[in-house]
C-alpha positions in Angstrom: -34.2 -25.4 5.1 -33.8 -25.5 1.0 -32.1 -23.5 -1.0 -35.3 -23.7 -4.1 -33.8 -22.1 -7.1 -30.6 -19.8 -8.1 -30.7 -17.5 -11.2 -27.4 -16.0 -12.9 -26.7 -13.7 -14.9 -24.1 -10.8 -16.6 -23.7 -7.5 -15.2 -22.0 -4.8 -17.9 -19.4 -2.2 -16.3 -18.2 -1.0 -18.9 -16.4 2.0 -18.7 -13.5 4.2 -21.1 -10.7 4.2 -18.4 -7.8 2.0 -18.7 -5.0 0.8 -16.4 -1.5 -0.3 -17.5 -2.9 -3.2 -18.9 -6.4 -3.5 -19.9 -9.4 -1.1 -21.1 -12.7 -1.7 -18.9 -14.7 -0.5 -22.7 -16.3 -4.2 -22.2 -16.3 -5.6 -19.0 -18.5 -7.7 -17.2 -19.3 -9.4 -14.0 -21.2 -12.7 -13.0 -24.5 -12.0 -10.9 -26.4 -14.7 -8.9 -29.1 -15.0 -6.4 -30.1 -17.7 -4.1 -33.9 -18.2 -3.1 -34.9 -20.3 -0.3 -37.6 -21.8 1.3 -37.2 -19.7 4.2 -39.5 -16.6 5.1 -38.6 -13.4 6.4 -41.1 -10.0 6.4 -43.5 -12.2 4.4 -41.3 -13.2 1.7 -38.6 -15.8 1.1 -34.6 -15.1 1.4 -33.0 -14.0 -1.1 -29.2 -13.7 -1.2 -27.6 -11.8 -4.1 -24.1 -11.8 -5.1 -21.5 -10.7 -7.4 -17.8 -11.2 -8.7 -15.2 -8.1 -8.8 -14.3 -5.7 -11.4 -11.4 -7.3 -13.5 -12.5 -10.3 -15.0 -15.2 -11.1 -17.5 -18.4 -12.6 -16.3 -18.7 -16.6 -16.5 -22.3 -17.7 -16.2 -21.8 -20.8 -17.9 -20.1 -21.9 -15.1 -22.4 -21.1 -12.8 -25.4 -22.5 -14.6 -23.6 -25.7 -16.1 -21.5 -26.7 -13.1 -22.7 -25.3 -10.0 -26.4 -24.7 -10.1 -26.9 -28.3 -10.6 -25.1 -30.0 -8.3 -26.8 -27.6 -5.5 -30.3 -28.2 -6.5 -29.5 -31.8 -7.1 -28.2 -32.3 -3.2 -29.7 -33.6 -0.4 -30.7 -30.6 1.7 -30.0 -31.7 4.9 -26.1 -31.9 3.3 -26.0 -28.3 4.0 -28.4 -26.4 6.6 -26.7 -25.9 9.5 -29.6 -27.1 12.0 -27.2 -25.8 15.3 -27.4 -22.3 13.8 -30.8 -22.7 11.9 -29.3 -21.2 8.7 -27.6 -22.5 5.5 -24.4 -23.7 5.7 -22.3 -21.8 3.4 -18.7 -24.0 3.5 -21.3 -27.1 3.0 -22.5 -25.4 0.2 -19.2 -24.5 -1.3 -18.2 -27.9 -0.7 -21.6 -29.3 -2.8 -21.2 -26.9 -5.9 -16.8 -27.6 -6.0 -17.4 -31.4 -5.9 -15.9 -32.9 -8.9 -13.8 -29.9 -9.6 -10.4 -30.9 -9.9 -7.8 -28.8 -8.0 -5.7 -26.4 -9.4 -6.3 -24.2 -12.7 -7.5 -21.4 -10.3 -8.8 -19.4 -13.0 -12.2 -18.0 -14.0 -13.9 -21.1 -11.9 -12.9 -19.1 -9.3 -14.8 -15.9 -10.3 -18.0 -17.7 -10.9 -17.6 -19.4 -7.6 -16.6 -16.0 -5.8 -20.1 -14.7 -7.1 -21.9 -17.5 -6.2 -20.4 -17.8 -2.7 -21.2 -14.1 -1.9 -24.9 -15.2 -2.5 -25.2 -17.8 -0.4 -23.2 -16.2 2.7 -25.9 -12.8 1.9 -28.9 -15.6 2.1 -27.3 -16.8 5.4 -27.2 -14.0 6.9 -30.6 -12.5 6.3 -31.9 -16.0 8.0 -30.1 -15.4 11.3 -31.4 -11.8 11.6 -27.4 -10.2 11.0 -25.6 -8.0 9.5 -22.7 -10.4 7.7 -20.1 -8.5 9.4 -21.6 -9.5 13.2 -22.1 -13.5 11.7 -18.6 -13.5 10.6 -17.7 -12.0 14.4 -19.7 -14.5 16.4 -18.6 -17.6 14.4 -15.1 -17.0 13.4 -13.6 -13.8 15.7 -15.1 -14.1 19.3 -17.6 -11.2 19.2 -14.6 -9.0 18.5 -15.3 -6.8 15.5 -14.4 -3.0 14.0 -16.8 -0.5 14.5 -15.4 1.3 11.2 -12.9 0.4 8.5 -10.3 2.1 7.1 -11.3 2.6 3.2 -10.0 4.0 0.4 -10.5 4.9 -3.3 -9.7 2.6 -6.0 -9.0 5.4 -9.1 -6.5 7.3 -10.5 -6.8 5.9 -14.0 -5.3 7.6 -17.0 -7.4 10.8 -18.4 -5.6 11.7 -21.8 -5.8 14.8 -23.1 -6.3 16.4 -19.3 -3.9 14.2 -17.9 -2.5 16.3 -14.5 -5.7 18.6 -14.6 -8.7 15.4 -14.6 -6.6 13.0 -12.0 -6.0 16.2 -9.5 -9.7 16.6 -9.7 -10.4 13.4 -9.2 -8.7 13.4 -5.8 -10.2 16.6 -4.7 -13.5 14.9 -5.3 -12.8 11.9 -2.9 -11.2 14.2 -0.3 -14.8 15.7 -0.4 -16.5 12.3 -0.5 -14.6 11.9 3.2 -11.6 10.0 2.0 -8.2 10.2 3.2 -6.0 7.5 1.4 -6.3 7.4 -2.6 -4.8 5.0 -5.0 -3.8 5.5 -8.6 -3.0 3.8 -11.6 0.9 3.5 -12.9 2.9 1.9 -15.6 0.2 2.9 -18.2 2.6 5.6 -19.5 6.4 6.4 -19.1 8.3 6.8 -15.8 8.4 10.9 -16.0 5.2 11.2 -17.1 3.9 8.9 -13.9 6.5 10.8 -11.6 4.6 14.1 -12.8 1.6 12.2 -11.8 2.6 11.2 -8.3 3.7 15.0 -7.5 0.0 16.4 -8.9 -1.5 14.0 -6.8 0.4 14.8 -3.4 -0.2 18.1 -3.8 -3.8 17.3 -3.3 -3.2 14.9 -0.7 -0.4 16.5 1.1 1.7 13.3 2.4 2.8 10.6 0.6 1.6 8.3 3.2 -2.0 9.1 2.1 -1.1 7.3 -1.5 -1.2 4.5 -2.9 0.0 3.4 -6.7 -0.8 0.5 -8.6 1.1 -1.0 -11.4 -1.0 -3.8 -11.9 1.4 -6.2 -13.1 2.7 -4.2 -15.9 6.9 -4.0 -15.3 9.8 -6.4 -15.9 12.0 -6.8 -12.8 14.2 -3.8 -13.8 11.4 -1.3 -14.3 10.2 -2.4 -11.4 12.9 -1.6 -9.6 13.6 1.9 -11.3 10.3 2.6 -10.3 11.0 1.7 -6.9 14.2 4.3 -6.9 12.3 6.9 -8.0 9.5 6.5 -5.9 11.1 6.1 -2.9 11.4 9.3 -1.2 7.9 10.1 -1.6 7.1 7.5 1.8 3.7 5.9 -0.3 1.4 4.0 1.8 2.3 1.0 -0.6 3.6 0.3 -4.4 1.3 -2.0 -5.9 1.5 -5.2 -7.8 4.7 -3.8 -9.5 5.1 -7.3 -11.7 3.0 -10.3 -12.8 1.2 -11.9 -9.6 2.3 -15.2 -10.3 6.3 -13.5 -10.6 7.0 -14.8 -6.9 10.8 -14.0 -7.3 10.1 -10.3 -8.9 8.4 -9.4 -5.7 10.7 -11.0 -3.3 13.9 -8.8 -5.1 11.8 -5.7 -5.0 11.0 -6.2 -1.3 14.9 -6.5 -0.6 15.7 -3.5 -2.9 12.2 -1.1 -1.7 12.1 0.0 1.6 8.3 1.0 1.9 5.7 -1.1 1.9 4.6 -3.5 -0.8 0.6 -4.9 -1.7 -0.5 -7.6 -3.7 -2.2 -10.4 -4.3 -5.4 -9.3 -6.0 -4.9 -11.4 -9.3 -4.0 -15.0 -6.8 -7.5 -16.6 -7.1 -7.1 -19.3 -4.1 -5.3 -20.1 -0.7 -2.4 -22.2 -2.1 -1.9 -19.3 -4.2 -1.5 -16.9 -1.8 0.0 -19.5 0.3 3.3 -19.4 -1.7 3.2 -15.8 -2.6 4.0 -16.0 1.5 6.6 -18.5 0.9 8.3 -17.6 -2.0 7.3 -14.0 -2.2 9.5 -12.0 0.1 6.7 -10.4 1.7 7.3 -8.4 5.1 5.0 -9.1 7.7 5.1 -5.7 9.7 4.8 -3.3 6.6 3.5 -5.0 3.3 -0.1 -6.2 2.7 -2.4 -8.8 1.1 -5.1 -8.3 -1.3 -6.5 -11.3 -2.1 -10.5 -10.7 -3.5 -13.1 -13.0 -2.3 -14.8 -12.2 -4.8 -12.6 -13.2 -7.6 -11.2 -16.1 -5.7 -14.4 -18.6 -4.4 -15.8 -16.5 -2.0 -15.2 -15.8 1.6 -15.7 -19.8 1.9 -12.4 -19.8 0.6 -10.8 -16.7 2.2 -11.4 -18.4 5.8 -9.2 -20.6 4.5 -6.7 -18.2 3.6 -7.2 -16.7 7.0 -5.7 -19.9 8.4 -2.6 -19.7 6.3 -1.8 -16.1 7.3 -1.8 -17.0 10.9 0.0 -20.1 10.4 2.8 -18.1 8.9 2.7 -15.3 11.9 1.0 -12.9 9.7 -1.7 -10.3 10.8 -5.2 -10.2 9.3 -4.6 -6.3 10.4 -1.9 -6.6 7.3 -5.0 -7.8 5.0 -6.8 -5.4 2.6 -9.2 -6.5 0.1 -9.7 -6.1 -3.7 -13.0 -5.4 -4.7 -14.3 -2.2 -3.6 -17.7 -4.3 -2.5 -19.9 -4.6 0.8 -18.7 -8.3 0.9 -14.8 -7.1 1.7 -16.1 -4.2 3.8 -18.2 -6.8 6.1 -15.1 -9.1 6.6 -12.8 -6.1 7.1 -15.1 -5.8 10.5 -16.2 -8.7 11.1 -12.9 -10.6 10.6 -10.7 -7.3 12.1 -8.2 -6.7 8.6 -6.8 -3.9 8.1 -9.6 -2.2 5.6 -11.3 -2.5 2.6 -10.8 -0.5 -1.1 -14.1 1.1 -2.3 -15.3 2.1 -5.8 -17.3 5.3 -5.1 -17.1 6.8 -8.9 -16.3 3.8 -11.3 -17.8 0.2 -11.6 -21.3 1.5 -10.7 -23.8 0.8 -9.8 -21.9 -2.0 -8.2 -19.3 0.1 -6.6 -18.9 1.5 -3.0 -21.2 0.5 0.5 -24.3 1.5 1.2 -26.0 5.0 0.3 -26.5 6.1 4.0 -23.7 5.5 5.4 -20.6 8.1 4.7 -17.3 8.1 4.8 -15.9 10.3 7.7 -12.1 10.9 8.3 -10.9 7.8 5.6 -13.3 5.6 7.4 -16.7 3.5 6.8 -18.9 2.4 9.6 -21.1 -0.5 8.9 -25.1 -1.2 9.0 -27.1 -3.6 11.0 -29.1 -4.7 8.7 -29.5 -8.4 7.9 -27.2 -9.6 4.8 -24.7 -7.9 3.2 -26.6 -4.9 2.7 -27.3 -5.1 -1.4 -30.4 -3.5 -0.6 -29.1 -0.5 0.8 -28.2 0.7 -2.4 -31.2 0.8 -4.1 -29.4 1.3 -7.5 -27.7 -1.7 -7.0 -30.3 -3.9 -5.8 -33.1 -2.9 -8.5 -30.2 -3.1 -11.2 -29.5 -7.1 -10.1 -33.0 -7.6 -9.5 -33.6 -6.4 -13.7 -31.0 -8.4 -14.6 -31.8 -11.4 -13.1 -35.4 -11.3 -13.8 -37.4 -10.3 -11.0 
């Protein structure tokens, strides 16, 4: 069992909607695939794989660093001959040798794409859907039969400010959704307040939504934020200050009585590991968001998964960043509390697969072997043109 060749490559998104800090006009994400020796249907396994939305793409990386030092290994140093498949934390293990540790910053992007490949690969050689691997190896057969899911959106729309976000919600109400996010911090306090209100009138209940500052405010806007937002009971205020601002967060969780969510921008398991220490994060309301895909892969987040336990957390109070199949398969397989989802921006990337709907806020999951890249055929043929096939 030989993983045979692995081509990368860059993705655009770009798209004219902003958040508080950045304009996606030029984004870009990293794409890989990993071919093997193995044969399924008459053909070999393929995995394909991709980082997140949010940072740029890092191929050189991938093809300097990483693709080397897997093709160069011995492979018996990673096929898991028990389970007859690949091996994925051997893997990880092969293409992070010689890496020094810490500096987690776009190493961990390329590796989160990378990672995602191989895990997609693994899966299609046992026969399972990801989400079913990830419940027989790491979660005793227990898994979700759907996930809670949401809508990553609410981005800034000037000239039709109120008008295009209201719409915007009305269109993922119709899509299935329940819980929305939106975007914050990208203009003044009364103008976002105005924005909060449009949107609950759509939604009804301020436990439906969601906002997301993404690491825009000082500690005192923060916090004024935090006043004013208050009464509206969200379902969590997002990344109010810089990810790495440990003692930010831990004053606004003693001054902000709903829940808190972050940790989309911490890009490995020490990370997160002190935004639990230091972070003043609240086990029975706030929630996690660390990406796998922008933070080396699910190899990685298994990891993480042992630091949340080991400081009494949940994985219920676990939430992904992403908006990607790969977050949706470890929100079942794994039992977290759900997954965001990209149904109108980042395309063709975005969302699950194309026959599967959202029904009531949730998404139910396929059995098909992988992650399920080909069931969205935009997707799939898009990677596939990128990459060369």
């Amino acid at each position: 069992m030989k993983i045979t060749n692995i081509r990368t490559g860059i993705g655009p998104i770009a798209s004219d909607i902003r958040n508080a800090y950045i304009s996606f006009s030029t984004m870009t994400i990293n794409l890989v695939a990993v071919e093997t020796d193995v044969v399924r249907d008459g053909a070999p396994v393929i995995g394909y794989g991709f980082s997140s939305n949010g940072r740029y793409a890092q191929t050189g990386i991938i093809k300097e660093r990483f693709i080397p030092r897997i093709l160069e290994a011995d492979p018996a140093t990673y096929a898991d001959e028990a389970n007859g498949t690949i091996d994925p934390q051997a893997v990880w293990r092969t293409f992070m040798s010689n890496e020094k540790p810490g500096g987690h910053g776009d190493r961990a992007h390329a590796a989160g794409a990378l990672d995602m490949a191989v895990w997609d690969a693994t899966a299609k050689i046992a026969g399972k859907p990801l989400w079913r691997l990830l419940s027989e190896r790491y979660n005793g057969g227990q898994f979700d039969e759907r996930v809670l899911v949401y809508p990553g959106g609410g981005y800034y729309y000037p000239g039709k400010e109120l008008d295009g976000l209201k719409a915007e919600m009305h269109g993922y109400q119709e899509q299935g959704y329940k819980h929305v996010k939106m975007k914050i911090g990208g203009a003044d306090l009364a103008l976002d307040v105005k924005r909060i209100e449009a949107v609950l009138e759509v939604v009804g209940d301020g436990s439906h939504l969601a906002v997301d500052a993404n690491g825009r405010f000082d500690l005192e806007t923060s916090l004024a934020y935090g006043r004013a937002m208050e009464p509206y009971g969200l379902f969590w205020y997002e990344e109010a200050g810089d990810p790495l601002d440990y003692r930010l967060n831990a004053v606004l969780c003693e001054h902000y009585a709903g829940p808190i969510a972050t940790g989309e921008n911490l890009f490995s398991h020490q990370d997160a590991r002190n935004l639990l220490r230091y972070g003043g994060m609240r086990p029975d309301r706030d929630w996690i968001q660390v990406d796998p895909a922008l933070s080396y892969g699910l190899s990685e987040y298994l990891r993480f998964l042992d630091v949340v336990k080991a400081h009494g957390w949940s994985p219920r109070r676990l939430i992904p960043h992403g908006g990607h199949q790969l977050a949706l398969n470890m929100a079942a397989g794994l039992q977290m509390g759900g997954s965001e989802s990209y149904p109108g921006v980042f395309q063709p990337y975005g969302g699950f697969a194309d026959k599967l709907p959202i029904v009531d806020g949730y998404a139910t999951l396929p059995e098909d072997p992988g992650l399920g890249i080909e069931l969205k055929p935009k997707m799939y043929s898009e990677i596939r043109r990128l990459l060369d096939y």
